[in-house]
C-alpha positions in Angstrom: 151.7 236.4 94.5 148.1 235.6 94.5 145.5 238.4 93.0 142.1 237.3 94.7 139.7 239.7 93.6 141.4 241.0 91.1 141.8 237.8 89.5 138.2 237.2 89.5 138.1 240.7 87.6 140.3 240.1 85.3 138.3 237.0 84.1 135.1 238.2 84.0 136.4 241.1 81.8 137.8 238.9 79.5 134.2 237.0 79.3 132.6 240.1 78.7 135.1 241.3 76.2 134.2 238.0 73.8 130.5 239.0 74.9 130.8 242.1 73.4 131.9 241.2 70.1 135.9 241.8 70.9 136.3 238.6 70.8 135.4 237.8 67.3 133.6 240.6 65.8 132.9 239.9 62.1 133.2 243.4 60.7 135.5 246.0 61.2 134.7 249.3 62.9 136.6 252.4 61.1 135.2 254.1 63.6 137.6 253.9 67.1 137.9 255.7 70.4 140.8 255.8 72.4 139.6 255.4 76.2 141.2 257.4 79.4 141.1 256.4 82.5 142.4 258.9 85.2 141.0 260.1 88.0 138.7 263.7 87.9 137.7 264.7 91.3 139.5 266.5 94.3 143.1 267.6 94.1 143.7 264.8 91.4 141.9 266.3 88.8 144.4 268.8 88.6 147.1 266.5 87.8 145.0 264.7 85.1 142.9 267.3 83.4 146.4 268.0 81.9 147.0 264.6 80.5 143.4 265.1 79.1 144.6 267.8 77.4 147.4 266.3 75.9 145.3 263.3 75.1 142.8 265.5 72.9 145.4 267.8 71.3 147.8 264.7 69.9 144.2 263.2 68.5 143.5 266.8 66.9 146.9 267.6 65.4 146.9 264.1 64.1 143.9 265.3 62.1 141.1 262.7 63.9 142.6 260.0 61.4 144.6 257.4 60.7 144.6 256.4 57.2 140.6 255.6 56.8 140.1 255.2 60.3 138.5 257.8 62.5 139.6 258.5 66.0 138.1 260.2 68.6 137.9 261.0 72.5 134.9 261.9 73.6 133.5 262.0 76.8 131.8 258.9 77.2 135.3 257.6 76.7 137.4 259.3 79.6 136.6 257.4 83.1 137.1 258.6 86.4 138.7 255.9 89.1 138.7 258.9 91.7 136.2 257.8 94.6 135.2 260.2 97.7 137.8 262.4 95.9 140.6 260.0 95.8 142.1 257.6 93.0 140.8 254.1 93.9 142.1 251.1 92.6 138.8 248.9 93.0 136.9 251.7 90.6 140.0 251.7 88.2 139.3 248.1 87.7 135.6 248.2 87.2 136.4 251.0 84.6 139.0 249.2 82.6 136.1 245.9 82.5 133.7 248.7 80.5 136.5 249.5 78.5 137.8 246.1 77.3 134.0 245.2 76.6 133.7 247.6 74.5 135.4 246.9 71.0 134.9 250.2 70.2 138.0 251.0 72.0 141.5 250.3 70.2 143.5 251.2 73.2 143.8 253.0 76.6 145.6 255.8 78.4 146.5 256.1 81.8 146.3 255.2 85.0 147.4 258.3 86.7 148.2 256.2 89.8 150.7 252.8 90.9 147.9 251.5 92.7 145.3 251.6 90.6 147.5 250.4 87.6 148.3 247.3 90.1 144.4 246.2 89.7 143.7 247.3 86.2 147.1 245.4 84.1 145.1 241.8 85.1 141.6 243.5 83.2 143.2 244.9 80.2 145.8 242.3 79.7 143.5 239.3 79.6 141.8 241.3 76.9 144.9 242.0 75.1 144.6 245.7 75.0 146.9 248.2 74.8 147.4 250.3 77.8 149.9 253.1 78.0 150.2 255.5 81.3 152.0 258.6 81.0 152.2 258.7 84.6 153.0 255.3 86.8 156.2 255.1 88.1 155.8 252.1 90.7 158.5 249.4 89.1 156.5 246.7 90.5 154.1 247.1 87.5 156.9 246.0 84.4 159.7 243.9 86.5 159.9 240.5 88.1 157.7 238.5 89.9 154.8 241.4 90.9 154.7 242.4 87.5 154.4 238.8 85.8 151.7 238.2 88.6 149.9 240.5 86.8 149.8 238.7 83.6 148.0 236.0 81.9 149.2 237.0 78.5 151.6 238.6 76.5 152.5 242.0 77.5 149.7 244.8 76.4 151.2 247.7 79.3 153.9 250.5 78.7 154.8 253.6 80.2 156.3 256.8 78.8 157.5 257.8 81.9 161.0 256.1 84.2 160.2 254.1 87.5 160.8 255.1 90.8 163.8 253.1 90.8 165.3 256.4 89.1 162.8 259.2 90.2 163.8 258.3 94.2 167.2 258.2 93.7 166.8 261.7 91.8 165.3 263.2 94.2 167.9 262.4 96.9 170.9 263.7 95.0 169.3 266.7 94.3 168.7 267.1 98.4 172.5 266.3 99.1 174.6 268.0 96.1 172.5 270.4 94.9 170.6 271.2 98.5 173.9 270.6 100.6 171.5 268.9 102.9 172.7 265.5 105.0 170.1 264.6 106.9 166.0 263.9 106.2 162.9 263.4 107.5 161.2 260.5 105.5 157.5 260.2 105.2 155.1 258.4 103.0 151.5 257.9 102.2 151.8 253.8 102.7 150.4 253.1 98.9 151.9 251.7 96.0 153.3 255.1 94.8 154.2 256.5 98.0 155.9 254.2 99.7 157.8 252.5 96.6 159.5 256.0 95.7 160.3 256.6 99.4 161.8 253.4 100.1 164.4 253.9 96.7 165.3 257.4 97.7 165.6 256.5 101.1 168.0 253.6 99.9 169.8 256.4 97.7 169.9 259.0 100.6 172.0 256.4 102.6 174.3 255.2 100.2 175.1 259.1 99.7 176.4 259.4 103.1 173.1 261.1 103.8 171.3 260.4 107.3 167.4 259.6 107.6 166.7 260.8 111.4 162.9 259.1 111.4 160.6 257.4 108.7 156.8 257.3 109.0 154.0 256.1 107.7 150.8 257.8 107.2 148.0 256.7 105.5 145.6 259.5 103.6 142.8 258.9 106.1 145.4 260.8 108.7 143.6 263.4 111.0 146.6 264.5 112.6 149.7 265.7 110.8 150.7 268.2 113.4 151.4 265.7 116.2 153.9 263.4 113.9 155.8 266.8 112.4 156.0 267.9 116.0 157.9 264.5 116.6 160.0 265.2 113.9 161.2 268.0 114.2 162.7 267.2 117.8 165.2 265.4 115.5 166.3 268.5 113.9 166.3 267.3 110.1 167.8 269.4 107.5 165.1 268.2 104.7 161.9 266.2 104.4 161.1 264.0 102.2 157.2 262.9 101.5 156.5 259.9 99.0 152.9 260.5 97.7 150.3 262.6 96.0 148.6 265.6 96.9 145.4 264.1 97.6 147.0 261.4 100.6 148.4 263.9 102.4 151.3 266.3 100.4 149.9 269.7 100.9 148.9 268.8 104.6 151.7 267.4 105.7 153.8 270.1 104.2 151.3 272.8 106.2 151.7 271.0 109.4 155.7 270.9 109.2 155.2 275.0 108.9 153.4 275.0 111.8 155.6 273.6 114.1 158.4 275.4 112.6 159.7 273.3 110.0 158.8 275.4 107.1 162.4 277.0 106.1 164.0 273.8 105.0 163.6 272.0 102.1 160.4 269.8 101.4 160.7 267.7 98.5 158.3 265.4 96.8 158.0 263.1 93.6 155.3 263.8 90.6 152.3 263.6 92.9 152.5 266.9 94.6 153.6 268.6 90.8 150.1 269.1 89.6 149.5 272.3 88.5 150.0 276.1 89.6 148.8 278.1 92.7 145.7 278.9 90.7 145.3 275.8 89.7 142.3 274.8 92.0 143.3 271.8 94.7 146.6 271.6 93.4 149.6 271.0 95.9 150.4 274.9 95.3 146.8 276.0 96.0 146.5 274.3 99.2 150.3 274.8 100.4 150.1 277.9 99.1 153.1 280.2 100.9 154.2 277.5 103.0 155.5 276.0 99.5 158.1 278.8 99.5 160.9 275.8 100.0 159.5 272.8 98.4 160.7 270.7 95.3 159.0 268.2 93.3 160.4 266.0 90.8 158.4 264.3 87.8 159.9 261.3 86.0 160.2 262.1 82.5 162.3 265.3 80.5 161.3 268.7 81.9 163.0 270.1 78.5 163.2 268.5 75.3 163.6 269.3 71.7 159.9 269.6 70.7 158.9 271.4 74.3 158.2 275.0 72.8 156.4 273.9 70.0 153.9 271.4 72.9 154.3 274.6 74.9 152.8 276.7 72.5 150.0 274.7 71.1 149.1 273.6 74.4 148.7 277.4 75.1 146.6 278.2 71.7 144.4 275.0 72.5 143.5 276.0 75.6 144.8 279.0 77.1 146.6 277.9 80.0 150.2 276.7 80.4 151.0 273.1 80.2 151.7 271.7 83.1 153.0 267.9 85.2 152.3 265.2 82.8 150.8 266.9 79.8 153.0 266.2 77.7 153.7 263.0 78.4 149.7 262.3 77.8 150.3 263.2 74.2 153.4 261.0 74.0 151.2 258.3 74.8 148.5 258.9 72.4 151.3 259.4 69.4 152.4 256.0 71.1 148.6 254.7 70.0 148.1 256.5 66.7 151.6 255.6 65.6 151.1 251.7 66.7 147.1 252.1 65.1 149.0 252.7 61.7 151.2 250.0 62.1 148.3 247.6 62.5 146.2 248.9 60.1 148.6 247.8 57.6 149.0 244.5 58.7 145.2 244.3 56.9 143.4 243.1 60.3 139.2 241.7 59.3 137.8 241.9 62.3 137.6 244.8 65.8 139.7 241.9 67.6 142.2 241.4 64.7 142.9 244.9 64.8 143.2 245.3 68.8 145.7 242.8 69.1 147.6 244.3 66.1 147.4 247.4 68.0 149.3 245.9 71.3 151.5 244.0 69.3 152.6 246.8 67.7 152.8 249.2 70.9 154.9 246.6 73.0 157.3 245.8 70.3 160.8 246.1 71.9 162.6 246.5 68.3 160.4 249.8 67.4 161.7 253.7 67.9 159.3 256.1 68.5 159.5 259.4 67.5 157.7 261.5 70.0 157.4 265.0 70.9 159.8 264.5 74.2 162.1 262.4 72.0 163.0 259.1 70.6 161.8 256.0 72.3 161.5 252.3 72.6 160.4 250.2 75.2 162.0 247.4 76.4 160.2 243.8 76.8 158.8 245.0 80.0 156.8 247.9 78.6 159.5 250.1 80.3 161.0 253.4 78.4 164.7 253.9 77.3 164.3 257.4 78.8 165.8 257.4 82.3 165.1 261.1 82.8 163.9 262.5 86.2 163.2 266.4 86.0 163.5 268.6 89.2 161.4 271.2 89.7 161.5 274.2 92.5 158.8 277.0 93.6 158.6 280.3 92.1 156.3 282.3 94.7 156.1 285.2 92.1 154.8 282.5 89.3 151.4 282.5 88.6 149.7 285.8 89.0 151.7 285.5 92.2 149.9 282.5 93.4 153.7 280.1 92.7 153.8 277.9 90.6 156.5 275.2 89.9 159.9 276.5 87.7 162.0 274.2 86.3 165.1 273.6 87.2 167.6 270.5 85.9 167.1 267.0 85.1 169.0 263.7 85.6 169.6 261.3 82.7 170.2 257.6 84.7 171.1 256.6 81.4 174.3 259.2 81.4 177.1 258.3 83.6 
C-alpha cells in the first residue's frame, strides 16, 4: 500500500524534527509538554473536550512532575484537526509535523478519529514519538499490512482502547440477545471509522443468524437522509445500525428514520455518537434529542472499573460536570506517558532526542504492565491493549436535567469466553 502525500509528510516532518533540534539537541529540557491533538469544533468538540479533561487532571494529580522534570499542557499544546467543523485527516497531519518539530514535546495524545490517525502514524513515527489515542478503534492502524504501511520505524503508536474487530461484534450481540432483534438496517458514513466497525458487526450480525435487509453508504456531505430511511424502511427492519460519528451524519440519520416512522426500534451506534449528554451542546443527544428515546451506543473500553468512582468524582470536583465518552480513557493515556516519562528518565537520557526515544521505547514495550485507573494493562507488539472490553450504553430520557443522557448498561470482555 502506497502513502503518496502522506509519505511526502512524513518525511518532511522528520527533516524538520532534526531542524528543530530533536534530532540532536545538546542539552536537555526539564521542562516538557505533552501535545493533544483532537479535534474542537462542531459536534466533535463534545466528544474531545472530555479527553481534554482527562488529559489535564492525570497531569495535575500527578503533581505537574516527574522526578525533576516539569510537565505541562497548555494551550499552545492542544491542536485542533477539526476543519469546516469536521475532523480532517489532511489538518491532523499538518498538526502532528508542528508537534514532532518541536522537541519541546515528549509525547502525544490522541487522535480522536481512524482517519485522521491513518495520516498522522507516518509523521510521528518517522520522528519516533510516542503517540497514544484514547479513542481509535479502526484495526487497520496496529495489524498487518495497512498498519506496517504506515511505518518506517519501530513502533511509537498505542491505544488504550479495543478495535472494532471487538466493538462491532459487541454491538451486534447486544441487538440479537439482549434486543431479541433478527433483522437490521446497516448504514455507515464511508470513512475509516464508520465503515470498518460496520463491516465487523455486519459480519457478526450474520454469523448470529441475524439478517441485514439493506446496507448503505452515505458520506457526511449527505443532503438527504429522509429519501434513503424512506427506502429502508419498506424492508421492515427490526434495528438499525449506523457506523460513524455524530458529526458525518449520527444524529441526522437517526432524525430522518423518526420521520418516516422508524423511530420505535432500536438505533444503535459505536463510540462516535456517545459524546456527551442532552445538554451537552452538538452532542448526538442534543441534536437527536427525543427521537434518541431508542438508541444505543457502545464505546470500546470498560464502562465500570475499579478506580471509576474515584475518576468519577474528581472529574466532578475539577470541573463540575459529569465525566463522560472517553474521559477516562484520556487520563489512562496520559498515566501511559508520565509512567513511560519516569521509565526513561532513569535510563539517564543527555539530550531532548535521547529522552524522546526513551519515552516510546518505554511506552510500546510489550513486557510492561500498566497500572491505570480503568485497570492493568500491556500492549502487545502492535501498540494494541490486553483489554478487550466493549461497554454498551442505552438512553435515559429523564437524565440530564431531562435533556437524556446516555446510562450505562453491561459490557463484553472478548477476552472472557
Amino acid at each position: 500500500m502506497k502513502l503518496t502525500k502522506y509519505s511526502v509528510i512524513a518525511a518532511s516532518a522528520a527533516i524538520v524534527f532534526g531542524a528543530c533540534g530533536g534530532g540532536g539537541s545538546a542539552s536537555l529540557n526539564k521542562n516538557i509538554q505533552i501535545a493533544v491533538e483532537l479535534p474542537f469544533q462542531g459536534s466533535e468538540k463534545a466528544a474531545s473536550d472530555p479527553i481534554l479533561n482527562g488529559i489535564r487532571l492525570a497531569v495535575k494529580q500527578a503533581g505537574g512532575k516527574v522526578g525533576d522534570f516539569t510537565v505541562t499542557v497548555p494551550n499552545s499544546a492542544v491542536f485542533d484537526d477539526a476543519l469546516n467543523g469536521v475532523h480532517d485527516a489532511q489538518t491532523g497531519a499538518n498538526n502532528m509535523t508542528k508537534i514532532v518539530g518541536d522537541p519541546n514535546y515528549v509525547a502525544v495524545v490522541g487522535p480522536l478519529n481512524s482517519s485522521v490517525a491513518k495520516a498522522e502514524i507516518p509523521v510521528s513515527n518517522a520522528a519516533g514519538l510516542l503517540q497514544c489515542s484514547p479513542a481509535n478503534t479502526n484495526p487497520d492502524l496496529t495489524a498487518g499490512a495497512a498498519a506496517a504501511a504506515l511505518r518506517t520505524k519501530p513502533n511509537n503508536y498505542i491505544r488504550v482502547v479495543t478495535t472494532d474487530a471487538v466493538q462491532g461484534p459487541a454491538g451486534a450481540a447486544y441487538i440479537i440477545k439482549e434486543l431479541g432483534k433478527k433483522s437490521v438496517y446497516i448504514i455507515d458514513d464511508t470513512e475509516t471509522f464508520g465503515k470498518g466497525v460496520a463491516d465487523s458487526f455486519e459480519a457478526e450480525f450474520k454469523a448470529r443468524g441475524g439478517t441485514v435487509v439493506k446496507r448503505d453508504a452515505a458520506p457526511k456531505t449527505t443532503q438527504d437522509y429522509v429519501s434513503i430511511m424512506t427506502a429502508a424502511k419498506a424492508l421492515n427492519p427490526e434495528s438499525i445500525y449506523f457506523g460513524g460519528v455524530t458529526a458525518t451524519g449520527g444524529a441526522r440519520i437517526l432524525l430522518a428514520a423518526a420521520q418516516v416512522g422508524l423511530g420505535d426500534i432500536p438505533f444503535v451506534g459505536p463510540d462516535g455518537i456517545n459524546d456527551g449528554s442532552g445538554e451537552t451542546k452538538d452532542s448526538f443527544l442534543n441534536l437527536a434529542a427525543a427521537a434518541a428515546k431508542n438508541a444505543y451506543s457502545t464505546l470500546a473500553g470498560p464502562g465500570t472499573f475499579e478506580g471509576k468512582d474515584k475518576f468519577d468524582a474528581d472529574y466532578k470536583a475539577e470541573y463540575g460536570i459529569d465525566s463522560t465518552g472517553y474521559a477516562g480513557q484520556g487520563f489512562a493515556c496520559t498515566q501511559v506517558v508520565l509512567d513511560a516519562l519516569k521509565r526513561a528518565i532513569a535510563t539517564n537520557p543527555k539530550t531532548d532526542a535521547e529522552l524522546r526515544e526513551a519515552v516510546r521505547v518505554a511506552g510500546t514495550d510489550s513486557t510492561y504492565t500498566y497500572s491505570l485507573n480503568v485497570g492493568s494493562v500491556t500492549f502487545d507488539k502492535n501498540g494494541d491493549t490486553s483489554q478487550l472490553i466493549v461497554s454498551i450504553y442505552s438512553v435515559d430520557p429523564a437524565g440530564a436535567n431531562g435533556k437524556g443522557d446516555w446510562k450505562y448498561e453491561t459490557q463484553i470482555d472478548a477476552a472472557v469466553k
